[in-house]
N, CA, C and O atoms as a printed pandas DataFrame, in Angstrom:
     atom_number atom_name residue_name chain_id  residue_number  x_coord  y_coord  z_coord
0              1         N          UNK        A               1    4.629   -8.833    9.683
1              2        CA          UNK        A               1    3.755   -8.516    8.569
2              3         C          UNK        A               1    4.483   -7.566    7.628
3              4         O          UNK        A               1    5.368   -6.849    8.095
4              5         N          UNK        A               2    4.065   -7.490    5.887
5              6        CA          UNK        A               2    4.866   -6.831    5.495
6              7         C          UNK        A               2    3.387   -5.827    4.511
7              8         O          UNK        A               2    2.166   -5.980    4.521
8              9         N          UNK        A               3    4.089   -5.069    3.946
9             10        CA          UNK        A               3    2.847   -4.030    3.155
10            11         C          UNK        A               3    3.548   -3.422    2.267
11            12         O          UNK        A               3    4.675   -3.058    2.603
12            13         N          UNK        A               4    3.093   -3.159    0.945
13            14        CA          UNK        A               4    3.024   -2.723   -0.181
14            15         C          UNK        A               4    2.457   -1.289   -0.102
15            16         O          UNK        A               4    1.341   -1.334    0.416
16            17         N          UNK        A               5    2.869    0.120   -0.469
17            18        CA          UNK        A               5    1.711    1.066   -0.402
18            19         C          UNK        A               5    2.364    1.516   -1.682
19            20         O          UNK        A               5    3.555    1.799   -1.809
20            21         N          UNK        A               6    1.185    1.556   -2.868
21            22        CA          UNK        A               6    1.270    1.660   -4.311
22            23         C          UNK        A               6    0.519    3.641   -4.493
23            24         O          UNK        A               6   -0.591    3.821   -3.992
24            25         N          UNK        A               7    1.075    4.615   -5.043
25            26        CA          UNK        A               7    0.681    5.727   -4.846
26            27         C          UNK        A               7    1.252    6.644   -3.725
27            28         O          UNK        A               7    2.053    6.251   -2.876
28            29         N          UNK        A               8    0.768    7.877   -3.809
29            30        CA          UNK        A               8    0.996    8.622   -2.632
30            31         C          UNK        A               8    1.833    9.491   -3.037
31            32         O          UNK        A               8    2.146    9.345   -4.218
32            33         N          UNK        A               9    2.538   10.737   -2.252
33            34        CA          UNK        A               9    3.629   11.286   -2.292
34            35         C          UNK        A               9    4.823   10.741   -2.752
35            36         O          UNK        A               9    5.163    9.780   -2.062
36            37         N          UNK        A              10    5.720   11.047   -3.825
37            38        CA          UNK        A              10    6.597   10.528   -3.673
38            39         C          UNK        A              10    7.834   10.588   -2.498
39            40         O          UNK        A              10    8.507    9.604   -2.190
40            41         N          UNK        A              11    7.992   11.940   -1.911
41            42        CA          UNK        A              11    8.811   12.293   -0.875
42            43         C          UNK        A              11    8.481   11.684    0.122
43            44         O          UNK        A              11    9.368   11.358    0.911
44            45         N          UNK        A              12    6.928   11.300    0.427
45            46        CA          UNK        A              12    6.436   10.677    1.730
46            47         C          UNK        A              12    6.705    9.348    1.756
47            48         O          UNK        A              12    6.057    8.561    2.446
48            49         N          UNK        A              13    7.736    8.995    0.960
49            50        CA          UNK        A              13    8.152    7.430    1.002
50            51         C          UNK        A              13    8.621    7.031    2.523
51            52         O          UNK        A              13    8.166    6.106    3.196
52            53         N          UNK        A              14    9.216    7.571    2.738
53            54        CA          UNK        A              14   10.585    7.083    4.133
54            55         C          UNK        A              14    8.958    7.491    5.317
55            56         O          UNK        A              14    8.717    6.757    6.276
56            57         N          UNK        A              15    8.249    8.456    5.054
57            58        CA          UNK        A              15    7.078    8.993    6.920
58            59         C          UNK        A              15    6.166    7.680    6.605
59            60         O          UNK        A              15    5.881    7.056    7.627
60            61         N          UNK        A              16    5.552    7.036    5.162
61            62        CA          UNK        A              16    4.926    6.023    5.111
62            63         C          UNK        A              16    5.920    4.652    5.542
63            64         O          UNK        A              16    5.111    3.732    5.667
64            65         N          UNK        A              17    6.933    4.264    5.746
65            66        CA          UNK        A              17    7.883    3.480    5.991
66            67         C          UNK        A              17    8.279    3.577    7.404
67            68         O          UNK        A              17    8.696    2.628    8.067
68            69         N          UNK        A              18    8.137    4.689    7.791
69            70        CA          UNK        A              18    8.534    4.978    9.749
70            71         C          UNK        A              18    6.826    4.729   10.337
71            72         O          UNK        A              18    6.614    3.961   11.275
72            73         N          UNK        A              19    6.032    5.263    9.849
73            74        CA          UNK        A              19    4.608    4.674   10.081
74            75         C          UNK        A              19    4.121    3.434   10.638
75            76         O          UNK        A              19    3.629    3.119   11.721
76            77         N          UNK        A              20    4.500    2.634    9.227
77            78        CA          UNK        A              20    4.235    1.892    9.092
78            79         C          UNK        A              20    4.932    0.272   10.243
79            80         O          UNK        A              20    4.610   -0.817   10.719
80            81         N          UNK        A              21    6.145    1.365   10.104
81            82        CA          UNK        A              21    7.191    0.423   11.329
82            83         C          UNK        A              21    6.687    0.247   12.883
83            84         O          UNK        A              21    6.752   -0.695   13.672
84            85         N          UNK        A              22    6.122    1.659   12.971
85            86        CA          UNK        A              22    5.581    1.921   14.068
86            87         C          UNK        A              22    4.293    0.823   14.313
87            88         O          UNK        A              22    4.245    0.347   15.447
88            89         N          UNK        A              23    3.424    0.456   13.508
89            90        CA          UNK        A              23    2.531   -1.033   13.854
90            91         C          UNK        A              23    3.487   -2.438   13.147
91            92         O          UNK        A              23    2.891   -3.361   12.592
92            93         N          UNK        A              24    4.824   -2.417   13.258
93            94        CA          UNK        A              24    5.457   -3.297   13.309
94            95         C          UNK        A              24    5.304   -4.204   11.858
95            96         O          UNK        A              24    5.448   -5.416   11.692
96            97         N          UNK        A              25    5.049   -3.420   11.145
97            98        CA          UNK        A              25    5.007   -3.980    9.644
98            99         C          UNK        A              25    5.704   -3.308    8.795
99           100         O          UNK        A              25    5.605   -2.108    8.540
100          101         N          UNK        A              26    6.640   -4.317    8.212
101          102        CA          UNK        A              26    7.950   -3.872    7.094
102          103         C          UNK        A              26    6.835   -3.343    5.941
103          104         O          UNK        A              26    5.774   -3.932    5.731
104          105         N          UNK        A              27    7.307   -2.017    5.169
105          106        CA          UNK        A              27    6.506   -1.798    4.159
106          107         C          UNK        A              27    7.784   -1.214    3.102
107          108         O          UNK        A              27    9.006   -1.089    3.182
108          109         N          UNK        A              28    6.692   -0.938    2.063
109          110        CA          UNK        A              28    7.768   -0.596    0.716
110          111         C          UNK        A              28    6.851    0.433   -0.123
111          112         O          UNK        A              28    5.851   -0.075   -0.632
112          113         N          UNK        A              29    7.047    1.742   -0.323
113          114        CA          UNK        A              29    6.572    2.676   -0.971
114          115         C          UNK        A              29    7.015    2.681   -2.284
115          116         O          UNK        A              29    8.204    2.902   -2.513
116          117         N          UNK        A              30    6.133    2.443   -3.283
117          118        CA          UNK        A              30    5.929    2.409   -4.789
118          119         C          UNK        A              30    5.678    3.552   -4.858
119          120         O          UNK        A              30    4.595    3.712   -4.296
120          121         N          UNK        A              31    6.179    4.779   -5.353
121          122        CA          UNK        A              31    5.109    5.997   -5.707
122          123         C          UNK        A              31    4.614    5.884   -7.394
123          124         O          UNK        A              31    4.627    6.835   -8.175
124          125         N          UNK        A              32    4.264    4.737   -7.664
125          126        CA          UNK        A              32    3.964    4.878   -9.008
126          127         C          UNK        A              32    2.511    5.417   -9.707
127          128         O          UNK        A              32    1.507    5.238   -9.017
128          129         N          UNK        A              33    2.325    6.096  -11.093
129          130        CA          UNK        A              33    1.214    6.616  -11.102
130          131         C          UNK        A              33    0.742    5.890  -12.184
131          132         O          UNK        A              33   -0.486    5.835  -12.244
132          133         N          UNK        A              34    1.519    5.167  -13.287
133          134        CA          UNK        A              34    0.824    4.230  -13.836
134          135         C          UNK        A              34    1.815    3.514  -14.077
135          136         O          UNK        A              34    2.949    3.850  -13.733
136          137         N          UNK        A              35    1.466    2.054  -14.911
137          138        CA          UNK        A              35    2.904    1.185  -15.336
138          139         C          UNK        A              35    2.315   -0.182  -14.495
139          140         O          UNK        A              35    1.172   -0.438  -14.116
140          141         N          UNK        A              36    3.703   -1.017  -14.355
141          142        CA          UNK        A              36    3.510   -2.238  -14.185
142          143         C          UNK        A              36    4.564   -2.325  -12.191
143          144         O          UNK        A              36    5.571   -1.667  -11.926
144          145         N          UNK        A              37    4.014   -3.086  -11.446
145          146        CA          UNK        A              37    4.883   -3.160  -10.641
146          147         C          UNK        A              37    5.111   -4.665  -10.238
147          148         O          UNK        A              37    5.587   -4.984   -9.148
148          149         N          UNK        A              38    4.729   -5.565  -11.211
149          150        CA          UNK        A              38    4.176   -6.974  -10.792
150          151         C          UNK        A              38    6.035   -7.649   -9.936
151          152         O          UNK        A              38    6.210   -8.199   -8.849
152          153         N          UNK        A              39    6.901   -7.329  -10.851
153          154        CA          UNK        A              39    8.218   -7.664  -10.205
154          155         C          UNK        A              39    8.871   -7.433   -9.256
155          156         O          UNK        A              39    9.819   -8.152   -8.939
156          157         N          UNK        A              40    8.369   -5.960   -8.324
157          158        CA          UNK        A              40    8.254   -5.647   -7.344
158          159         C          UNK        A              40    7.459   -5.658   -6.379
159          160         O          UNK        A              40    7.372   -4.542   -5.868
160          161         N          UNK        A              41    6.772   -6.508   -5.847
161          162        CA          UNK        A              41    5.721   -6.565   -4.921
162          163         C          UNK        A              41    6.708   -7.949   -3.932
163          164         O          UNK        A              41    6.846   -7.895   -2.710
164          165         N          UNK        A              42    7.052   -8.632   -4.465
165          166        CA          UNK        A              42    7.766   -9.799   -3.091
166          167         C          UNK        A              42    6.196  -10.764   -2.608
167          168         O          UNK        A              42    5.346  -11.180   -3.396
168          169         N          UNK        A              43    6.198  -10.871   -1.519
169          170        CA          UNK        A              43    4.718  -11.433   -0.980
170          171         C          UNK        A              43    4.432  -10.659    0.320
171          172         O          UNK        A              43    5.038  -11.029    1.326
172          173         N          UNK        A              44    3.764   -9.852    0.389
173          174        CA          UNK        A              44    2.929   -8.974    1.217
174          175         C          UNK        A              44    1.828   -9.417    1.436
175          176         O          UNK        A              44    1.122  -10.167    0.763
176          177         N          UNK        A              45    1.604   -8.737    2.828
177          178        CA          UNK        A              45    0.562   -9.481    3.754
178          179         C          UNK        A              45   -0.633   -8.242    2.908
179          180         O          UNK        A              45   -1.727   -8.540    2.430
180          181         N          UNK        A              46   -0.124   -7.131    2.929
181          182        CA          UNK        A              46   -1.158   -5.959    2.693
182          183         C          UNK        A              46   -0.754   -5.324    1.175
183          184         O          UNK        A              46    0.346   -5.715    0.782
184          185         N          UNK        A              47   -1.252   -4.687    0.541
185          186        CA          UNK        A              47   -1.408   -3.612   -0.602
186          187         C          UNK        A              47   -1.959   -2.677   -0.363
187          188         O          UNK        A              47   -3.177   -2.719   -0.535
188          189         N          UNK        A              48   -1.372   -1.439    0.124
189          190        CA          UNK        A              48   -2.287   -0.579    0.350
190          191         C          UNK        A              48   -2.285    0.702   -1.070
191          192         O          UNK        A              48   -1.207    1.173   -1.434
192          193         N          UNK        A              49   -3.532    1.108   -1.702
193          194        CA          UNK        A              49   -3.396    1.636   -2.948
194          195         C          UNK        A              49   -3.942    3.059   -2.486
195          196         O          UNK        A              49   -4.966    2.990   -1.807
196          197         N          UNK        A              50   -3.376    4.517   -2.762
197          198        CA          UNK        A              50   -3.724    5.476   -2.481
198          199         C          UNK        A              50   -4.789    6.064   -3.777
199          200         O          UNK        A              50   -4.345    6.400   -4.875
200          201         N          UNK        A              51   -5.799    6.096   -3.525
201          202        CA          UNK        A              51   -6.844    6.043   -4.944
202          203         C          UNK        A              51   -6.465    7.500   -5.798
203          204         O          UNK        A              51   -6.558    7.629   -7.019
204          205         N          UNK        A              52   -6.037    8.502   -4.876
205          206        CA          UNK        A              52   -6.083    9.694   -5.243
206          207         C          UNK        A              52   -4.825   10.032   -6.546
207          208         O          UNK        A              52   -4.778   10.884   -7.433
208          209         N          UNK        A              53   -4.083    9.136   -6.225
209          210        CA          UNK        A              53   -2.771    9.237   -6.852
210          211         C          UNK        A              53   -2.057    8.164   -8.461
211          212         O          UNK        A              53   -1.072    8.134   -9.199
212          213         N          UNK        A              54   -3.446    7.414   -8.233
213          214        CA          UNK        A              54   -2.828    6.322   -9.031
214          215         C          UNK        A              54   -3.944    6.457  -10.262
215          216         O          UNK        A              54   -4.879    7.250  -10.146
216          217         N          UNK        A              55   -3.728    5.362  -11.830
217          218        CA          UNK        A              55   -4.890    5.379  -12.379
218          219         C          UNK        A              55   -5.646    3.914  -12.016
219          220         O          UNK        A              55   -5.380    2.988  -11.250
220          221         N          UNK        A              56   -6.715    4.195  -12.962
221          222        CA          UNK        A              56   -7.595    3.115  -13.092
222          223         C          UNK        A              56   -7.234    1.871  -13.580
223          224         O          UNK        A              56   -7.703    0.817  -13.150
224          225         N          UNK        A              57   -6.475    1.956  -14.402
225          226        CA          UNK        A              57   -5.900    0.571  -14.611
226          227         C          UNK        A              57   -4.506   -0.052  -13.448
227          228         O          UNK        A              57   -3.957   -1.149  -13.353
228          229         N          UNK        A              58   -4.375    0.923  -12.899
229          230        CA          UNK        A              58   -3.307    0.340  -11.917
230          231         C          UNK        A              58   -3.610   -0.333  -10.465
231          232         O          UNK        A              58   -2.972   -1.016   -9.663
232          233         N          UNK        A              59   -5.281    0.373  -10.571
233          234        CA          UNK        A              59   -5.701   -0.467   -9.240
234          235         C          UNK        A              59   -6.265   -1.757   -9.150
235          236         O          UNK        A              59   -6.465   -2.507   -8.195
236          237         N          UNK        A              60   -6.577   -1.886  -10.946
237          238        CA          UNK        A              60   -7.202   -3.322  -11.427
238          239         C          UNK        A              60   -5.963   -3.982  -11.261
239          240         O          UNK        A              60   -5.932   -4.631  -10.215
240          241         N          UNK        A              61   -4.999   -4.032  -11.896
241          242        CA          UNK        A              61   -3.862   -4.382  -11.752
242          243         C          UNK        A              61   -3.500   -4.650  -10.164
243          244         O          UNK        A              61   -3.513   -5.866   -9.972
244          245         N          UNK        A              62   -3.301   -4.195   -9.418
245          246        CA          UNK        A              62   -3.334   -4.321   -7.865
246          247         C          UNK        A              62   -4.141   -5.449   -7.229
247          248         O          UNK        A              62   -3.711   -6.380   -6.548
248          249         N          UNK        A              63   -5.435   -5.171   -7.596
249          250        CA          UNK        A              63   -6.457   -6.264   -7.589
250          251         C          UNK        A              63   -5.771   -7.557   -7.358
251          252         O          UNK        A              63   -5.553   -8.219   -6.344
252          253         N          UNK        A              64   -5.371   -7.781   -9.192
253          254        CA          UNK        A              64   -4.868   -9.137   -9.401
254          255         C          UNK        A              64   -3.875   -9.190   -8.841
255          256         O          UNK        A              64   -3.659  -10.369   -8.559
256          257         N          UNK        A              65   -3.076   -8.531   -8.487
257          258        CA          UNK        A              65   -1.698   -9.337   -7.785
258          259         C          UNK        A              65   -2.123   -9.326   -6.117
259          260         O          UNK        A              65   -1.450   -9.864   -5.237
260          261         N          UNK        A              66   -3.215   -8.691   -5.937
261          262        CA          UNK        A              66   -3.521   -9.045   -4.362
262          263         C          UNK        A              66   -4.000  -10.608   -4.321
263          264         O          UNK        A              66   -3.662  -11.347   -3.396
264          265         N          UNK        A              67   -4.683  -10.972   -5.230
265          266        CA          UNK        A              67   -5.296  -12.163   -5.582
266          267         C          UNK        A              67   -4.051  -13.166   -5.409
267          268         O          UNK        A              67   -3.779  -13.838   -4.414
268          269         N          UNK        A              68   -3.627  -13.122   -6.164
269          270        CA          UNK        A              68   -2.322  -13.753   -7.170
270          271         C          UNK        A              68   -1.448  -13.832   -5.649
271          272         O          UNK        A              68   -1.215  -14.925   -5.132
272          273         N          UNK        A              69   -1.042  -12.639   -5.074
273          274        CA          UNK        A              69   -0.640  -13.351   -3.784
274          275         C          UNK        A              69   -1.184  -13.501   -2.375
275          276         O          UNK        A              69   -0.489  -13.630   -1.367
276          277         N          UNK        A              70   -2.387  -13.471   -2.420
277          278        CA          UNK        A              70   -3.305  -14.125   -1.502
278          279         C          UNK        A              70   -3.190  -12.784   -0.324
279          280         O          UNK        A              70   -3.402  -13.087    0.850
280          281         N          UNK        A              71   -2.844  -11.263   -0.668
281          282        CA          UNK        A              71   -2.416  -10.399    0.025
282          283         C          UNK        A              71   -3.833   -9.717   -0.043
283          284         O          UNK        A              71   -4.617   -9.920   -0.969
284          285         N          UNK        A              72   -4.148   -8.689    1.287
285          286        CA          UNK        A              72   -5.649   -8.151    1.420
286          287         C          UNK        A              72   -5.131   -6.787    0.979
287          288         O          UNK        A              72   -4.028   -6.302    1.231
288          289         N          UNK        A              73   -6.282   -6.177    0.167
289          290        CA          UNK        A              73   -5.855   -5.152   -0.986
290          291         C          UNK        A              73   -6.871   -4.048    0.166
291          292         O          UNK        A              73   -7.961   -4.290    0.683
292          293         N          UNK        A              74   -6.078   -2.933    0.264
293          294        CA          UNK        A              74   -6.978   -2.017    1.071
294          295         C          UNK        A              74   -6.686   -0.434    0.255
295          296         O          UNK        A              74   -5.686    0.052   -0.274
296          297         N          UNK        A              75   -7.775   -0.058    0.415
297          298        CA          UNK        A              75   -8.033    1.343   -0.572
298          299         C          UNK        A              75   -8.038    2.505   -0.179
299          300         O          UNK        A              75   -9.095    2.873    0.333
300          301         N          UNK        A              76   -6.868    3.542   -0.259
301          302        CA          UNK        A              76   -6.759    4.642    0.523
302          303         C          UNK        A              76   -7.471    5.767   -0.297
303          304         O          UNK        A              76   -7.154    5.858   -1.483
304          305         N          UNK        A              77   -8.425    6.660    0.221
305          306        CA          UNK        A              77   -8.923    7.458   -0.487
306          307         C          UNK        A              77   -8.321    8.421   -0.684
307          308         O          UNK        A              77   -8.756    9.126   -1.594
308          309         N          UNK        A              78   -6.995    8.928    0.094
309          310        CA          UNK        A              78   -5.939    9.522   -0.124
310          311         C          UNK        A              78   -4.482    9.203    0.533
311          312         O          UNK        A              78   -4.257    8.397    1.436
312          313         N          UNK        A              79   -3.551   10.036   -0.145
313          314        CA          UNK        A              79   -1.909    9.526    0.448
314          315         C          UNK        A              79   -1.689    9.941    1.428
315          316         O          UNK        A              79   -0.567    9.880    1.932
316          317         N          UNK        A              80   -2.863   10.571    2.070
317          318        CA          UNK        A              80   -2.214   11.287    3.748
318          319         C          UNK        A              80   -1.540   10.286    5.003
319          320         O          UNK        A              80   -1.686    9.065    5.038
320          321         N          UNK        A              81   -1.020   10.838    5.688
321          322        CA          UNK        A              81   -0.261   10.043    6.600
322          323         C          UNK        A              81   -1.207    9.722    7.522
323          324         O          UNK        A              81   -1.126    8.587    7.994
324          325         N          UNK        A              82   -2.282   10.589    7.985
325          326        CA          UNK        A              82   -3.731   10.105    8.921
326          327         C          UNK        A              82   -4.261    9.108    8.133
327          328         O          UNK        A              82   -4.612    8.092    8.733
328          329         N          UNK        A              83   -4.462    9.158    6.480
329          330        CA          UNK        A              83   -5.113    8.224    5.920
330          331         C          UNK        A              83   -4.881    6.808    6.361
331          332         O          UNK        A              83   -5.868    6.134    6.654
332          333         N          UNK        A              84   -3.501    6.210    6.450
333          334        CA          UNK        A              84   -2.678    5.282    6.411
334          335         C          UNK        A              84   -3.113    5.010    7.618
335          336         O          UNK        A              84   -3.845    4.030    7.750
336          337         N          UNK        A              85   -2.735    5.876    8.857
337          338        CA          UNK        A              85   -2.492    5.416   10.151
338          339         C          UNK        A              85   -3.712    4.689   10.820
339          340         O          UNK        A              85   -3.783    3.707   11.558
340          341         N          UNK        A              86   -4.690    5.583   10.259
341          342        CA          UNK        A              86   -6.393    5.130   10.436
342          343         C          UNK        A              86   -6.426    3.610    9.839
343          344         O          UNK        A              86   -6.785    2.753   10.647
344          345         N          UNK        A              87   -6.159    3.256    8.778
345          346        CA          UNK        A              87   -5.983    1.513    7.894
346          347         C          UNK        A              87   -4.994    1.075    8.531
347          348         O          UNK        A              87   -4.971   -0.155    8.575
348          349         N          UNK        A              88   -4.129    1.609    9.067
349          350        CA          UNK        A              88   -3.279    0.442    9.517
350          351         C          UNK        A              88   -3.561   -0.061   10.803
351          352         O          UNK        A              88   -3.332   -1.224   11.133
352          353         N          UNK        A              89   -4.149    0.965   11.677
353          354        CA          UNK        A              89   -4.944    0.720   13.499
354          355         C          UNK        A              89   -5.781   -0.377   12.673
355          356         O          UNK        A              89   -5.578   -1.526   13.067
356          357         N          UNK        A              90   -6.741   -0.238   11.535
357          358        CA          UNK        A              90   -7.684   -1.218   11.726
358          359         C          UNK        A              90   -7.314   -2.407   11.142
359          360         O          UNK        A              90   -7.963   -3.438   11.321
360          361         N          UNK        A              91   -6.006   -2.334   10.236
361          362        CA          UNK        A              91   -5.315   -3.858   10.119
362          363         C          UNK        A              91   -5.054   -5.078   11.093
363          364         O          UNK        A              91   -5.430   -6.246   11.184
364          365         N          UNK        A              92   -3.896   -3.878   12.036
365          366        CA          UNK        A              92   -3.361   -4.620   13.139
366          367         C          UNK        A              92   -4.315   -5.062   14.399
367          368         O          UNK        A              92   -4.045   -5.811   15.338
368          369         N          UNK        A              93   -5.679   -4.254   14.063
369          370        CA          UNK        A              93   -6.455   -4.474   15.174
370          371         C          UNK        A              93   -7.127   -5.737   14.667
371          372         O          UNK        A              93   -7.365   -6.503   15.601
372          373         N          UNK        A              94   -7.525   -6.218   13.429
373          374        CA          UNK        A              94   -8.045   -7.615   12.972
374          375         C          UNK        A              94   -6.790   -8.499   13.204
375          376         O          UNK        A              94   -7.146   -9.661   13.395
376          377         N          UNK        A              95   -5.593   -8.363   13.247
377          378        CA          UNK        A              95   -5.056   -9.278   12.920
378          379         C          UNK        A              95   -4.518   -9.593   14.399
379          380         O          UNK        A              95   -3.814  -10.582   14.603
């Protein structure tokens, strides 16, 4: 499985990436706060968007490319590393 996490710390790129490895899913930390990332996304199983960090038009944006690649868009109410770990137990536990 692979995952997208759009927002967050920027330094916490690489602890969201060892995390994330840890439930066996390749991920890729965007720390972006607004803009376009449509050329960077690849096809991901997940999008995970840190709400706290990003704007409003970037999560609409997210939306559509979750759509667009048939990827399940999940909404972090913040960039914490518990935040993540909590969504990702309940990813890997549906899947």
């Amino acid at each position: 499985m692979s995952a997208i996490i759009i927002g967050g710390n920027e330094c916490m790129g690489r602890t969201y990436r060892d995390l994330c490895a840890k439930y066996n899913i390749t991920a890729r930390a965007i720390p972006l706060k607004k803009g376009s990332f449509a050329n960077q996304l690849g096809n991901p199983n997940y999008i995970f968007v840190c709400m706290d960090t990003v704007s409003h038009p970037l999560v609409i944006s997210a939306q559509k490319e979750a759509k667009k690649h048939g990827a399940q868009l999940v909404r972090l109410r913040r960039g914490s590393v518990s935040t993540l770990e909590r969504e990702l137990i309940r990813v890997t536990a549906q899947a």
